[in-house]
N, CA, C and O atoms as CSV, one atom per row, in Angstrom:
chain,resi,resn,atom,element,x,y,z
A,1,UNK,N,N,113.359,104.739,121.156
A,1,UNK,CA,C,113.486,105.663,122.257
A,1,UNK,C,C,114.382,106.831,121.863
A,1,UNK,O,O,115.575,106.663,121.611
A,2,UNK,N,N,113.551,108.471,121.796
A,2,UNK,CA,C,114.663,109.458,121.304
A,2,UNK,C,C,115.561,109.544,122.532
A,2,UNK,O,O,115.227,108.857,123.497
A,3,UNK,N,N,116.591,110.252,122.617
A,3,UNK,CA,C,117.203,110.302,124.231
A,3,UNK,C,C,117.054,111.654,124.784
A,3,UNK,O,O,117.622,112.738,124.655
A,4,UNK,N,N,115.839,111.057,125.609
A,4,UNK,CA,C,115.699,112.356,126.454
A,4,UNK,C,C,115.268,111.903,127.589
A,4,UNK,O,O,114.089,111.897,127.946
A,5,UNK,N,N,116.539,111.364,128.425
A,5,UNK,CA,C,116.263,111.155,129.660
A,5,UNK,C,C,116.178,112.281,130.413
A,5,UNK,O,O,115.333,112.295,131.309
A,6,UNK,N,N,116.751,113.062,130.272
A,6,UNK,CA,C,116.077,114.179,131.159
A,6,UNK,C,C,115.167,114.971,130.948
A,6,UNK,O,O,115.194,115.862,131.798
A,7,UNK,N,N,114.449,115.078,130.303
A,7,UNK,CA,C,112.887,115.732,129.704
A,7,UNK,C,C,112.062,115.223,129.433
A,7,UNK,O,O,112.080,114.091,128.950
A,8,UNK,N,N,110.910,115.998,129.690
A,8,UNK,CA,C,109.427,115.355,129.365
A,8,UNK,C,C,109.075,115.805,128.184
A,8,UNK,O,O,108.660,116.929,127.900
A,9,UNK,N,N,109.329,114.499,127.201
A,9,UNK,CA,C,108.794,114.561,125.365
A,9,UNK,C,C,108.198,115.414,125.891
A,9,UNK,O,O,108.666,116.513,126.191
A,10,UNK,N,N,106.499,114.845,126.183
A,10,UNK,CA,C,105.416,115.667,126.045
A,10,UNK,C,C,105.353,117.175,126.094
A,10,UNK,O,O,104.825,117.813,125.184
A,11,UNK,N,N,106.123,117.991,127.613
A,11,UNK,CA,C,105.997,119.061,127.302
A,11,UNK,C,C,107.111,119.745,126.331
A,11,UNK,O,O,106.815,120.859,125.898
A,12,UNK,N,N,108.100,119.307,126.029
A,12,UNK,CA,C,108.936,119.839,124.918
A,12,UNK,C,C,108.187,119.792,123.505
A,12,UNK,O,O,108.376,120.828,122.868
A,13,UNK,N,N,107.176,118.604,122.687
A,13,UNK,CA,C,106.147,119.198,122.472
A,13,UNK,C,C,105.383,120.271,121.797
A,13,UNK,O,O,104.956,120.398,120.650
A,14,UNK,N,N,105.343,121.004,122.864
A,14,UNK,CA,C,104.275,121.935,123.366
A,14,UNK,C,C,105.082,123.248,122.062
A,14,UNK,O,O,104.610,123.594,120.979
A,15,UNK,N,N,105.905,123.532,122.479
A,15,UNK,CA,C,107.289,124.810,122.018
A,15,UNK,C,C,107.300,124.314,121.257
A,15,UNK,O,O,106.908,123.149,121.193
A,16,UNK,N,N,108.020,125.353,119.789
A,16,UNK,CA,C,108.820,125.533,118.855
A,16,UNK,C,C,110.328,124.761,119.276
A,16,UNK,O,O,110.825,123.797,118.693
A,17,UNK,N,N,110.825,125.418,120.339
A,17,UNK,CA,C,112.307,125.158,120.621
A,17,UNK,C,C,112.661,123.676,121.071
A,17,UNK,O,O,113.622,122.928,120.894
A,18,UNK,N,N,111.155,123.577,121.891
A,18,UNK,CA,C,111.082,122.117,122.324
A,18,UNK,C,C,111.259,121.005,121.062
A,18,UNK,O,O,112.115,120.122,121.007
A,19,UNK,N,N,109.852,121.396,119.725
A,19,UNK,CA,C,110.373,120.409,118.703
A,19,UNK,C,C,111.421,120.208,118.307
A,19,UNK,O,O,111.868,119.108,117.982
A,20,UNK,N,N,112.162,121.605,118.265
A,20,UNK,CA,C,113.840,121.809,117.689
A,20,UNK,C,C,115.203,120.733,118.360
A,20,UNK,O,O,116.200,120.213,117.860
A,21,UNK,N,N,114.510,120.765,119.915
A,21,UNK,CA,C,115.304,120.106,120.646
A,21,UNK,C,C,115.393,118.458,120.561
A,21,UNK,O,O,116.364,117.712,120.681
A,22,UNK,N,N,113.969,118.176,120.302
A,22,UNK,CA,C,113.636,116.753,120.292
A,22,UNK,C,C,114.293,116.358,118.730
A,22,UNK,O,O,114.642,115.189,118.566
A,23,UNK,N,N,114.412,117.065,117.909
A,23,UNK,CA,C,114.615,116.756,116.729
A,23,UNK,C,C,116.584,116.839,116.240
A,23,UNK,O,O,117.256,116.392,115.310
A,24,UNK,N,N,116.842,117.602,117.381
A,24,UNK,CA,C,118.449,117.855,117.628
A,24,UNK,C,C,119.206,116.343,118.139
A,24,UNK,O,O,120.213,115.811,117.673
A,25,UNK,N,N,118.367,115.914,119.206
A,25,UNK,CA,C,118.485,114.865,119.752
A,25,UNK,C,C,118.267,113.337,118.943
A,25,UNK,O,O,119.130,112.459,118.976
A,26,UNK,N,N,117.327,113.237,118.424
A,26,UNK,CA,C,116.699,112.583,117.212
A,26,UNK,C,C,117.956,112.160,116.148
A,26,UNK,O,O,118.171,110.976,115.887
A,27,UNK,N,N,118.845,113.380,115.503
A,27,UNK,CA,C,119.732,113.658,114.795
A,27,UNK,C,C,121.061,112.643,114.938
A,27,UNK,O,O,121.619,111.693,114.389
A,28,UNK,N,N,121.194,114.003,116.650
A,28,UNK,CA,C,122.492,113.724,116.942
A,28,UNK,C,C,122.587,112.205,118.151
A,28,UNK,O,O,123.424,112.199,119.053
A,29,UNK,N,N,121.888,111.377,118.004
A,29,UNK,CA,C,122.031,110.551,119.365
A,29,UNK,C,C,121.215,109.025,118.144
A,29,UNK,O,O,121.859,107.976,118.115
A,30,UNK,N,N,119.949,109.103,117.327
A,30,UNK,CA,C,119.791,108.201,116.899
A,30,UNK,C,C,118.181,108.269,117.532
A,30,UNK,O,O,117.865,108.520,118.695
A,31,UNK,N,N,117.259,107.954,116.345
A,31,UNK,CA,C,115.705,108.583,116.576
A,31,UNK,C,C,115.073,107.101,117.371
A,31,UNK,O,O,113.920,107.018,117.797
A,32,UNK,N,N,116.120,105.977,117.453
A,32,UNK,CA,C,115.221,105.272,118.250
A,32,UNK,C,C,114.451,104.541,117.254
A,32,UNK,O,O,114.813,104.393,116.087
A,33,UNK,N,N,113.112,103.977,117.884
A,33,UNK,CA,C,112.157,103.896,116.613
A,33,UNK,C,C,110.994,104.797,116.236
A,33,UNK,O,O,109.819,104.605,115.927
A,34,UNK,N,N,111.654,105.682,116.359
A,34,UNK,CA,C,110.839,107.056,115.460
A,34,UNK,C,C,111.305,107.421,114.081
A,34,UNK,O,O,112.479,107.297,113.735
A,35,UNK,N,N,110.406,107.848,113.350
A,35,UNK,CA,C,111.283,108.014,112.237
A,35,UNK,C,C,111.359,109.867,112.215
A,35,UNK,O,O,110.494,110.687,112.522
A,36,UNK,N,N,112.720,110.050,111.737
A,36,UNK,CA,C,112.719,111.243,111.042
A,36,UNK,C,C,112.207,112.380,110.054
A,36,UNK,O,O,112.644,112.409,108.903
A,37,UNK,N,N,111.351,113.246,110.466
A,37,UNK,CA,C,110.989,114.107,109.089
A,37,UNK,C,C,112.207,115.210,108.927
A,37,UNK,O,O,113.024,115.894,109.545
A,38,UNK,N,N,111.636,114.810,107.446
A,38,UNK,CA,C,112.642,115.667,106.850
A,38,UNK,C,C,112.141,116.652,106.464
A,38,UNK,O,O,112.778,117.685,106.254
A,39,UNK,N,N,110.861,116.519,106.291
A,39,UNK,CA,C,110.247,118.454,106.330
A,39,UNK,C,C,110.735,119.062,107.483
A,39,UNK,O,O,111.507,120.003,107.297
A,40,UNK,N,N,110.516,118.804,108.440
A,40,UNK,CA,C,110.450,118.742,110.169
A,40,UNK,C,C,112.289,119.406,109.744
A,40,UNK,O,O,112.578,120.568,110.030
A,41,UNK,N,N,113.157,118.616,109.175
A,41,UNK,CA,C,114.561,118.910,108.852
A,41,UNK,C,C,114.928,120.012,108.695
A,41,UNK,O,O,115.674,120.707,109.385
A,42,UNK,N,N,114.278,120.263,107.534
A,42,UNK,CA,C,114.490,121.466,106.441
A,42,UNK,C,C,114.100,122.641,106.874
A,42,UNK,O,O,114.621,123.702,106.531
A,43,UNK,N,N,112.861,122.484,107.904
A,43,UNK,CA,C,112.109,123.635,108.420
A,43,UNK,C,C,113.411,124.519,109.229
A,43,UNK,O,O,113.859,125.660,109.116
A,44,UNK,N,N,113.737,123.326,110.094
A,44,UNK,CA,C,114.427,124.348,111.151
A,44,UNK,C,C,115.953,124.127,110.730
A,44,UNK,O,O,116.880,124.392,111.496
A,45,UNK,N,N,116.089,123.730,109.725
A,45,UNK,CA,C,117.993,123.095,109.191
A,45,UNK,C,C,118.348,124.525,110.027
A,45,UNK,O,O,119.099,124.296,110.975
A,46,UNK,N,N,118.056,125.634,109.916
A,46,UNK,CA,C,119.405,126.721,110.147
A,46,UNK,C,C,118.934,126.749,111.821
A,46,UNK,O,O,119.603,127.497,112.534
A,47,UNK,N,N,118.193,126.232,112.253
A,47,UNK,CA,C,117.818,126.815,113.917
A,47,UNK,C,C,118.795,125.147,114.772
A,47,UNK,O,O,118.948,125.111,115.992
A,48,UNK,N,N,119.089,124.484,114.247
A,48,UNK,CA,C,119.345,122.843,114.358
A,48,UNK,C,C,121.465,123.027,114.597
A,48,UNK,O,O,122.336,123.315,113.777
A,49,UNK,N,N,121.538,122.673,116.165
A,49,UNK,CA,C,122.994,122.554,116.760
A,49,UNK,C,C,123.080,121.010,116.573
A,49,UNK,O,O,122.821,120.277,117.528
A,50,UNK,N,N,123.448,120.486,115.330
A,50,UNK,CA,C,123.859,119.382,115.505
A,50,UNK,C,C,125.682,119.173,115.211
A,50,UNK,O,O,126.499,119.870,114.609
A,51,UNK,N,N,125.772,118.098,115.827
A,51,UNK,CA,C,126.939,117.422,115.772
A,51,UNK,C,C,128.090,117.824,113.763
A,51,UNK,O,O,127.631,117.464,112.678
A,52,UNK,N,N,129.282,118.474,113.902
A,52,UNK,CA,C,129.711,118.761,112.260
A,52,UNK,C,C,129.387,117.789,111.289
A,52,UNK,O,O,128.693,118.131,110.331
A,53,UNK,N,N,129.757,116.717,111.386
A,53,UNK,CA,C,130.201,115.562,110.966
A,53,UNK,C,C,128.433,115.539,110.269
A,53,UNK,O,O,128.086,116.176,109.275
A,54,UNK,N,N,127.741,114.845,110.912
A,54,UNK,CA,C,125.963,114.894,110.598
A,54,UNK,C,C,125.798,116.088,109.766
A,54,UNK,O,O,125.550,115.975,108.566
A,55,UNK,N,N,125.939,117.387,110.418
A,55,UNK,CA,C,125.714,118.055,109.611
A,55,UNK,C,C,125.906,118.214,107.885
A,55,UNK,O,O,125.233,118.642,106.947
A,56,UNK,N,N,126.922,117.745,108.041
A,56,UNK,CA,C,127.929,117.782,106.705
A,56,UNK,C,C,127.108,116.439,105.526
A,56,UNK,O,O,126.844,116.412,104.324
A,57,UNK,N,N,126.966,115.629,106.501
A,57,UNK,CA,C,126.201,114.350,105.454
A,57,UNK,C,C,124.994,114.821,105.408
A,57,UNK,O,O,124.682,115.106,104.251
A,58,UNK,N,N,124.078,115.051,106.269
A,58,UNK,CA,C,123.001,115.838,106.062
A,58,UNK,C,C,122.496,116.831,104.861
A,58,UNK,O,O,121.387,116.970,104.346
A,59,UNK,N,N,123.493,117.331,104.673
A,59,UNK,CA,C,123.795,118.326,103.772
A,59,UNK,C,C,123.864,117.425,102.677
A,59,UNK,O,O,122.808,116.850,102.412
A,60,UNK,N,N,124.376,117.292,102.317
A,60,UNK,CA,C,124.919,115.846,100.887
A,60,UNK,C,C,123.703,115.129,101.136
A,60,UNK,O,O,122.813,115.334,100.310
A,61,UNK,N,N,123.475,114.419,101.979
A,61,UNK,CA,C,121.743,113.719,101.247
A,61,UNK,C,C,120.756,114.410,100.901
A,61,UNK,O,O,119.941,114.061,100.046
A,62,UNK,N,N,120.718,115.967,101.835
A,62,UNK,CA,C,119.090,116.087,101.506
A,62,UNK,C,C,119.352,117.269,100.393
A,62,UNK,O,O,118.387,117.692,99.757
A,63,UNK,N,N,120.348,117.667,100.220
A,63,UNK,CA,C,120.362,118.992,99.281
A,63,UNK,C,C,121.147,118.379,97.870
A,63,UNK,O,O,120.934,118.938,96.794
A,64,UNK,N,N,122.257,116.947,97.973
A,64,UNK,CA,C,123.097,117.157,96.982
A,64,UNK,C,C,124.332,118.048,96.976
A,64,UNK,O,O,125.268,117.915,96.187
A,65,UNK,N,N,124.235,119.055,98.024
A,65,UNK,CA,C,125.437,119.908,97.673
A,65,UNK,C,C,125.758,119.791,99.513
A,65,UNK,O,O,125.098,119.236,100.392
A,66,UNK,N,N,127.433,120.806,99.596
A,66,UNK,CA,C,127.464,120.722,100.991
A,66,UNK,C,C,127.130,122.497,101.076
A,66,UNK,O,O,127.405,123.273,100.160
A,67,UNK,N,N,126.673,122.780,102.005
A,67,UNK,CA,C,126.040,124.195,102.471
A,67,UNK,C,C,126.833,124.830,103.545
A,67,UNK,O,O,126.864,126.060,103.593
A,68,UNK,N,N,127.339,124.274,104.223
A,68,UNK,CA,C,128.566,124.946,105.231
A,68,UNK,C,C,129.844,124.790,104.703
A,68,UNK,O,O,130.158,123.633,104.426
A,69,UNK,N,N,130.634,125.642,104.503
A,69,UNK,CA,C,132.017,125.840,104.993
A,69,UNK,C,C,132.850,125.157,105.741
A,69,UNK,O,O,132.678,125.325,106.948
A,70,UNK,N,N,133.737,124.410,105.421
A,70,UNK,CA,C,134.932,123.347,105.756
A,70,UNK,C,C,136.022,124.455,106.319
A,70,UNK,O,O,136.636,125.255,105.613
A,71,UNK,N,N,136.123,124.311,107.790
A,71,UNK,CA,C,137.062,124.881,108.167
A,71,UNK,C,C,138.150,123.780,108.868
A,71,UNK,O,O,138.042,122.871,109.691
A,72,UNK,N,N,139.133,124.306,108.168
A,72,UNK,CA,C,140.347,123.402,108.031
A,72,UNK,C,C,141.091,123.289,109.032
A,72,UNK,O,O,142.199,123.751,108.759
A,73,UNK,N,N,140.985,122.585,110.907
A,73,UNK,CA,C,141.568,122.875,111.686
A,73,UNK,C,C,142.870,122.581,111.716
A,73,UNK,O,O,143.601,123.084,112.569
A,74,UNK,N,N,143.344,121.692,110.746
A,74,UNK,CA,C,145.032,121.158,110.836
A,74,UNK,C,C,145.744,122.037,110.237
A,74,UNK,O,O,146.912,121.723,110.465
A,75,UNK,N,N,145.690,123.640,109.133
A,75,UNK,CA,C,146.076,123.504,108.868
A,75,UNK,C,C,146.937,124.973,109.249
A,75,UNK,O,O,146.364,126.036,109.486
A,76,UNK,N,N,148.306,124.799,109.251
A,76,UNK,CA,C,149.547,125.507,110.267
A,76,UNK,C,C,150.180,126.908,108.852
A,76,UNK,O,O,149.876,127.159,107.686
A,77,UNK,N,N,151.207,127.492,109.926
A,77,UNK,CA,C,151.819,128.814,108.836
A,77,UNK,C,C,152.872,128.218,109.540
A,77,UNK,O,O,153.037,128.007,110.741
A,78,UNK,N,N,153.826,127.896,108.143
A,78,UNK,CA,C,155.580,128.137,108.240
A,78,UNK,C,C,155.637,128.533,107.837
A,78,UNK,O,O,155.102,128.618,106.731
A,79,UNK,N,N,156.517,129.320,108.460
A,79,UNK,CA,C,157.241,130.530,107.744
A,79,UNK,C,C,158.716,130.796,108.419
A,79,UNK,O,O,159.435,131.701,107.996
């Protein structure tokens, strides 16, 4: 089950944004027993609001390298 209790798979679907969404969800929540494409991945990797953390492993499995930028929230100026 992807989690989309509040939407109708079917017509999400239909759209571009809709696949994007179902596949955001898929990602960030756990595909259920669907499986993941990773063409489906790659297509929209830069259109895809997922969760940092995912992102970041995402990155490292399907490329080998990391592709975003580590921004360092801990870190302070003394002075």
């Amino acid at each position: 089950m992807v989690y989309l209790w509040d939407y109708d798979e079917k017509e999400l679907e239909k759209t571009e944004k809709g696949r994007i969404f179902i596949l955001e969800r898929m990602i960030n929540y756990g595909p259920g027993k669907k499986k993941i494409s990773l063409s489906q991945v790659k297509k929209y990797w830069n259109k895809l609001n997922l969760f940092p953390i995912r992102r970041r492993l995402l990155e490292l499995l399907i490329w080998g390298k990391y592709l975003s930028s580590t921004k360092n929230k801990k870190a302070f100026w003394m002075g």
